[in-house]
C-alpha positions, 0 to 999 in steps of 0.5 A: 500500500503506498503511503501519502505523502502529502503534507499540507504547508504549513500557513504564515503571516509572511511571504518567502523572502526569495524570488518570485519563483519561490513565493509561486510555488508557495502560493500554488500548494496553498491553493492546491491546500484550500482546494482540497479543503473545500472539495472535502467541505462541498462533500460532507455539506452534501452529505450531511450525517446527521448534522456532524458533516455540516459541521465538519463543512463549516470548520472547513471552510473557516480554515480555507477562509483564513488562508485565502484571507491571509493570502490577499488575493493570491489564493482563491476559492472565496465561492466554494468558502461561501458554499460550505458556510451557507449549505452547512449552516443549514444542515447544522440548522437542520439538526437543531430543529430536528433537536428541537422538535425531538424534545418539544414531541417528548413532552 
């Protein structure tokens, strides 16, 4: 079985001082980062799993809004941010009232 050897970089507050060719390639595995990020995050928004992905949705798109934050315009994917925010949020509003509901019934 082949082991994956991807490792997500690591985010800072500061460019590479080298060259241009350098900061390139640190924003492209930033992007390539916050796409697989938000693919996940599209994904679990859809599914739902009884509230749990839709979370799951939402804390990923707070981390992939923070890196395209910090990035200023070099990452993009601020859609599929939104997406997961909104279509997981309903989800999670989804369970409470089914929470909700649950605990009015049983009365």
């Amino acid at each position: 079985m082949a082991e994956n050897s991807y490792v997500p970089p690591v985010v800072t507050n500061s460019l590479p001082e080298d060259d241009s060719v350098q900061e390139a390639e640190y924003f492209a595995e930033l992007q390539c980062h916050v796409n697989s990020l938000l693919i996940r995050g599209i994904v679990f928004s859809v599914i739902w799993i009884l509230g749990f992905g839709s979370a799951y949705s939402v804390f990923l798109a707070f981390q992939a809004w923070r890196i395209i934050r910090r990035s200023k315009g070099a990452v993009r994917g601020m859609g599929r941010v939104w997406w997961c925010f909104i279509v997981g949020g309903i989800g999670i509003g989804m369970l409470a009232l089914g929470l909700i509901l649950m605990f009015i019934n049983s009365r």
